[in-house]
DOLUMNU-207108 format. One record per residue (C-alpha): x, y, z. Coordinates in steps of 0.2 Angstrom, whole numbers, padded with zeros to 4 digits, always signed. Layout:
<pts>
XYZ/...
</pts>
This chain:
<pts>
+0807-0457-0065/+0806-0441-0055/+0810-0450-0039/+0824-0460-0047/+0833-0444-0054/+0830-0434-0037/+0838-0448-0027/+0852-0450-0041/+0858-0430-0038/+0862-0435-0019/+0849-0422-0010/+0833-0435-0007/+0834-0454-0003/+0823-0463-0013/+0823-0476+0002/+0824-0463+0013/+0837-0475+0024/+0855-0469+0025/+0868-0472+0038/+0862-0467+0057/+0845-0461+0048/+0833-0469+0065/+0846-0461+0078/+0847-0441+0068/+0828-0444+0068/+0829-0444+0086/+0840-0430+0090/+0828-0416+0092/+0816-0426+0102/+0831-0431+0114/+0837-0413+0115/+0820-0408+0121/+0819-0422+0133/+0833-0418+0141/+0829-0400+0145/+0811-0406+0148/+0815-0419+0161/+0835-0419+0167/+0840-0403+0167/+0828-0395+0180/+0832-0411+0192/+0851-0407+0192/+0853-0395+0204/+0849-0408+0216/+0861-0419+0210/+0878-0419+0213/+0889-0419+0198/+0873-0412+0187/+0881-0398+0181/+0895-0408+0174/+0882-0419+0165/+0875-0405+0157/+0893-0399+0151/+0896-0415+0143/+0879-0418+0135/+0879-0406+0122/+0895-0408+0116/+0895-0427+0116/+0876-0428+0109/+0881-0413+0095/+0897-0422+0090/+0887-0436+0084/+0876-0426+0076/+0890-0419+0067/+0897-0436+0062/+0881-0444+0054/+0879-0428+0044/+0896-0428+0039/+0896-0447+0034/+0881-0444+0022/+0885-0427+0019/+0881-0430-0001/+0862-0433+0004/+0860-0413+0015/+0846-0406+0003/+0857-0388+0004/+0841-0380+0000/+0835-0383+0017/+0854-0376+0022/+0849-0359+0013/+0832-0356+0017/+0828-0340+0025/+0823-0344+0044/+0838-0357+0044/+0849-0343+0035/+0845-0329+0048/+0842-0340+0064/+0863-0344+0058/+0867-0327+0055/+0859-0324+0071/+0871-0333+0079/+0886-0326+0070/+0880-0309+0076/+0878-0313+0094/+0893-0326+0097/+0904-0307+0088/+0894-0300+0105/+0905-0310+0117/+0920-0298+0111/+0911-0283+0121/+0903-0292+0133/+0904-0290+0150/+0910-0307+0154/+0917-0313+0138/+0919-0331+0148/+0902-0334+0152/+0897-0326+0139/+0906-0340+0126/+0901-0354+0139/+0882-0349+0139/+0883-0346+0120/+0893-0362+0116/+0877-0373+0124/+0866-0364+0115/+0873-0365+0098/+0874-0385+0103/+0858-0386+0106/+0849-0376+0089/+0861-0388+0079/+0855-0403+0085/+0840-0398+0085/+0841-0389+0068/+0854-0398+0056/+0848-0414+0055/+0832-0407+0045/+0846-0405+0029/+0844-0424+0028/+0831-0432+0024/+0826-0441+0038/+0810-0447+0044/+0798-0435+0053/+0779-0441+0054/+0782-0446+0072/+0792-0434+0080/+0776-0425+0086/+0771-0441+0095/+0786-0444+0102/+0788-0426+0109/+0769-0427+0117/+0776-0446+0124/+0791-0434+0135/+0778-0421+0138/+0766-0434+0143/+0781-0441+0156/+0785-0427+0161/+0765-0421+0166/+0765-0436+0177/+0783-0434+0186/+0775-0413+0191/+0757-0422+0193/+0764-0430+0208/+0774-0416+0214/+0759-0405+0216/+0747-0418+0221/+0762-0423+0236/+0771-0405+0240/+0764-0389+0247/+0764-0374+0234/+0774-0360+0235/+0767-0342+0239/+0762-0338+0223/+0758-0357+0215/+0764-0373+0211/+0782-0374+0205/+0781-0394+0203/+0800-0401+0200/+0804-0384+0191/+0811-0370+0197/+0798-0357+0195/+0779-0359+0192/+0781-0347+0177/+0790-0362+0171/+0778-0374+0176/+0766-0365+0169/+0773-0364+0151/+0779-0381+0149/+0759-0384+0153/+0754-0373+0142/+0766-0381+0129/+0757-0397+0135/+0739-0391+0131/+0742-0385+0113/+0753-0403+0110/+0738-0412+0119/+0726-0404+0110/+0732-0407+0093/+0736-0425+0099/+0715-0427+0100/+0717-0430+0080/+0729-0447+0083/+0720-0463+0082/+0719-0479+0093/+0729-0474+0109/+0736-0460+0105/+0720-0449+0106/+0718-0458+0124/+0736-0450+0130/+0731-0433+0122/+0715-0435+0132/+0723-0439+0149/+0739-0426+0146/+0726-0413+0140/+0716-0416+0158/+0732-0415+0169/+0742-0400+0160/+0723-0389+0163/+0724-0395+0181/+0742-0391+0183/+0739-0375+0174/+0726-0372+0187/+0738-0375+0203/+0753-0366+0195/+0743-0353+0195/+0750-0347+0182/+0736-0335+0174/+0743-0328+0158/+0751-0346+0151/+0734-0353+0152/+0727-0338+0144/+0739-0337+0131/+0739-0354+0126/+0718-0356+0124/+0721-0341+0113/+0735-0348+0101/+0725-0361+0100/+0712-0349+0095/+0721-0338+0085/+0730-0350+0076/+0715-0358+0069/+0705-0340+0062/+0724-0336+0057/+0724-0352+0044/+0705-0351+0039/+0710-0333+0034/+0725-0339+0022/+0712-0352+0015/+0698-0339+0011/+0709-0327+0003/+0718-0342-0006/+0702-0339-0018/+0709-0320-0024/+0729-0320-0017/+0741-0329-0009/+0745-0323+0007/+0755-0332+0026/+0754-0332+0043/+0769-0320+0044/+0757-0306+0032/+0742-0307+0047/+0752-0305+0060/+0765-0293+0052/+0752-0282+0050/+0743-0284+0065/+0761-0281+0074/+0760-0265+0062/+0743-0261+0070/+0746-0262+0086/+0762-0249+0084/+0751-0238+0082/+0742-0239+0099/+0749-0233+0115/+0754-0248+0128/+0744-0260+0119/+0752-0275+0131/+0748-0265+0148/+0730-0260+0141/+0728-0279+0138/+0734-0281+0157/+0720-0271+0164/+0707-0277+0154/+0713-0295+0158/+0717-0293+0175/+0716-0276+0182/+0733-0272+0183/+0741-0262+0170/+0759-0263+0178/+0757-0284+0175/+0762-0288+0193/+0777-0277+0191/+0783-0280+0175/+0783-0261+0169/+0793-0255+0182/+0807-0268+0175/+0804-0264+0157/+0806-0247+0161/+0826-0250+0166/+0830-0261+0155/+0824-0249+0141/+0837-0235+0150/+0850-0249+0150/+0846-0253+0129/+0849-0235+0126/+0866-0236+0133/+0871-0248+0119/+0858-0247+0107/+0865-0254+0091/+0876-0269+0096/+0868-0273+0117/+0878-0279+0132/+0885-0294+0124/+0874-0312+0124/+0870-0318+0140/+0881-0307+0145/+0871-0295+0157/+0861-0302+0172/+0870-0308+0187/+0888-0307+0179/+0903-0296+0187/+0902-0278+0186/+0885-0277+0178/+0872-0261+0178/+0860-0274+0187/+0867-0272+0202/+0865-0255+0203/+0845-0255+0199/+0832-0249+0210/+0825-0258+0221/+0819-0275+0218/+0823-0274+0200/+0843-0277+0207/+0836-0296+0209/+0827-0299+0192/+0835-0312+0183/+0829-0306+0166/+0821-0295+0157/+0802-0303+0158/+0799-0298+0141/+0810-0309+0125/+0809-0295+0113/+0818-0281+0125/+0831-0294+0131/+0835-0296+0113/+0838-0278+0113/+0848-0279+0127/+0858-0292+0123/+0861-0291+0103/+0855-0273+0102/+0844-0267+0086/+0856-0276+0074/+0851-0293+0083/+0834-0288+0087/+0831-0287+0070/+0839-0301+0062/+0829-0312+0075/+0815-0302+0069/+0817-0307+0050/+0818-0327+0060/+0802-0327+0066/+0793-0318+0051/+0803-0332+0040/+0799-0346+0049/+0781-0342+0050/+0778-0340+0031/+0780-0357+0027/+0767-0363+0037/+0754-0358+0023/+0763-0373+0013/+0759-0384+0027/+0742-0378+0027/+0739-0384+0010/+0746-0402+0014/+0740-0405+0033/+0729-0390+0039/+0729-0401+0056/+0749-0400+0056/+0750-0383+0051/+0738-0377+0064/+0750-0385+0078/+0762-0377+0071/+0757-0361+0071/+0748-0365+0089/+0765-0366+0096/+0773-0352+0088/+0761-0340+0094/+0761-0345+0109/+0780-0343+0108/+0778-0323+0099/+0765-0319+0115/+0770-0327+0131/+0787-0319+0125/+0779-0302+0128/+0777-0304+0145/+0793-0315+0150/+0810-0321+0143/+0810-0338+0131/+0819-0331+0118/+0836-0341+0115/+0836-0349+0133/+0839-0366+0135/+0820-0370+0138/+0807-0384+0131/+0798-0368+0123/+0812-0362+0115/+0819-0380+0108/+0800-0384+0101/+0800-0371+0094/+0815-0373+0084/+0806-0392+0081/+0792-0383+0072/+0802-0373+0064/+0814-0384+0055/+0799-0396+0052/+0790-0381+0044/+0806-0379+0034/+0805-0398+0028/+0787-0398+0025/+0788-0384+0014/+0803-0390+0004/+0794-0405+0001/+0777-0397-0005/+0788-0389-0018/+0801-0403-0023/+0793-0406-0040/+0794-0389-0047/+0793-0396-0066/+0780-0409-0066/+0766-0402-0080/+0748-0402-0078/+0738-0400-0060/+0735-0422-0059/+0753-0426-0060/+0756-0415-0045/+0742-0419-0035/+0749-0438-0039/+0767-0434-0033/+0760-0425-0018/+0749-0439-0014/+0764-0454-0013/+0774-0440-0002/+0773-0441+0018/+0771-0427+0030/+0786-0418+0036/+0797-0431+0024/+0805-0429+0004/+0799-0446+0000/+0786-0459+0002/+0786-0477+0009/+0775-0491+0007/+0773-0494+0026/+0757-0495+0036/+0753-0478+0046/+0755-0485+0065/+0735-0484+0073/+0743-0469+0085/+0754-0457+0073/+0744-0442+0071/+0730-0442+0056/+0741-0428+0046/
</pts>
């Protein structure tokens, strides 16, 4: 009866089926595919940034339509939940910032493909389509995309400082490998054939890790890994005495370490013996003097390195040729300024407090989840992911819209009374989904 009435209102499918339902399903993973494996290989191909000017649009416009034509089945609370809420209002704010920007054109242009991409990435969540399998198929494109860079650094020289594979830096490489290990990992709890392609993918994103060189990825993503898991064992023992998230730990271990003096350079030296972390201070050390020139609304977004007229090309030294910021958080500032800063801010807190929902349904799901976004809140310290059109950034958006679902779900039967009608309700309800389905759970999806 409880079903029948939900699916009566409009906001959840009892069949879960509606109009374009496979294809919406499909849309973040194909976003992340894209960026994953087209759009580093367009440079060297001609006509490739014309593709990349009509996928968005063409890709988001179909988006648009499928939501539009079952527009009576967008669960609005999804709509108004707080990380989708301020990750929008984010968006407001910085699209405003194109008005003082430096280069208002390539300002809207750079901002225009991102907003694209975080709705199709995003909206399609507000139906309610199908999501057990969009982790697998996310570690399928990674899984591809580890064997195309594979044979790039088993076949090409490296670089001076590491492997780039067919990306354009090995800082890139590295992330996307690092991306690849927490995926991989998490993928050891699939069954039948899907554990075998987390065991291979986790073998050949360690060995790429290892020849990109790329030090503080690696290191960053065994501890997120890490992290995560102590994070979560932390919300179940004190689920005994108080109810507390992610977003409380690492809130107040963000409060903590206010308190200490360079805590990220102290970190550097104790790691690698280098307190200026290969330079990065030295950069960090301008771009602060540039913040304080517009502090509360930024440069405008996107809107500062390598565009006319800009302060950059005035820097000292070899800072001049920087092409960001190499940390997320002050680019932020630059950009957006404090107001932006700290709307993005209330995005990440929001979008890690749901997770503890999660936990209680799928501890194994939550714990990719929070794996990833730590990895993101970290490896963003030391360079610039934030709101670039990277597969970090656009898998981070995935778990957080799937975070978003989940926890909808665990609380989409508010009124049922006593604790064993519940625990029924909860039981016929699939991960990541508003309903269940009688189907058979294919041998590889992940054991959630």
């Amino acid at each position: 009866m409880l079903k029948k009435s939900m699916a009566q209102k409009g906001s959840i499918d009892a069949s879960g089926r509606f109009s374009g339902h496979n294809l919406l399903a499909t849309m973040p993973v194909i976003a992340v595919s894209y960026v994953l494996l087209a759009l580093p290989l367009q440079s060297a191909i001609e006509g490739g940034r014309i593709i990349n000017n009509l996928f968005w649009p063409v890709v988001a416009v179909i988006t648009f339509g499928i939501l539009f034509n079952n527009r009576s089945k967008i669960e609005w609370r999804f709509v108004t939940s707080l990380p989708v809420l301020s990750l929008l209002a984010y968006f407001i704010f910085s699209g405003a910032s194109i008005f003082w920007a430096l280069s208002p054109g390539l300002a809207l242009s750079r901002y225009v493909a991102h907003l694209l991409a975080a709705f199709i990435i995003v909206a399609p969540y507000a139906l309610p389509i199908r999501t057990p399998n969009t982790v697998l198929r996310l570690q399928i494109c990674f899984a591809i995309a580890l064997a195309i860079n594979a044979m790039y650094v088993g076949f090409t020289n490296p670089g001076a400082l590491g492997h780039a594979g067919y990306m354009d830096h090995k800082q890139e490489l590295g992330t996307f490998a690092a991306v690849a290990v927490i995926l991989s990992f998490h993928g050891l709890f699939m069954r039948g054939w899907g554990r075998l392609l987390s065991i291979l993918s986790l073998a050949v994103a360690v060995w790429i890790l290892v020849q990109s060189e790329s030090k503080s990825a690696f290191a960053f993503s065994i501890f997120a890994i890490g992290f995560a898991g102590l994070l979560l064992l932390l919300c179940w023992a004190a689920g005994y005495v108080m109810k507390i998230t992610p977003a409380y730990l690492l809130g107040a271990a963000a409060v903590a370490a206010s308190f200490v003096r360079s805590p990220v350079e102290r970190i550097g030296y104790r790691l690698y013996g280098d307190s200026t972390l290969t330079g990065r201070t030295e950069i960090w050390e301008y771009v602060n003097s540039q913040i304080l020139q517009h502090p509360w609304f930024g440069w405008g977004f996107h809107s500062y390195y390598f565009v006319p007229n800009s302060p950059q090309f005035t820097a000292p030294g070899w800072v001049r040729d920087m092409p960001s910021s190499h940390s997320g958080y002050l680019e932020l500032e630059l950009e957006t300024g404090r107001i932006g800063y700290w709307i993005f801010m209330i995005f990440i807190f929001a979008s890690l407090h749901g997770i503890e929902q999660i936990r209680r349904q799928d501890p194994a799901r939550a714990w990719l989840y929070l794996s990833v976004a730590i990895y993101a809140i970290f490896v963003n310290l030391l360079d610039s992911y934030w709101l670039v059109l990277s597969q970090l950034w656009l898998v981070y958006l995935v778990v957080t819209a799937e975070t978003v679902r989940g926890a909808l779900s665990s609380s989409a039967v508010p009124g049922v009374a006593g604790s064993r009608n519940r625990a029924q309700v909860r039981s016929r309800q699939r991960p990541g989904g508003f309903t269940a389905t009688t189907a058979k759970r294919p041998a590889a999806r992940l054991n959630f």
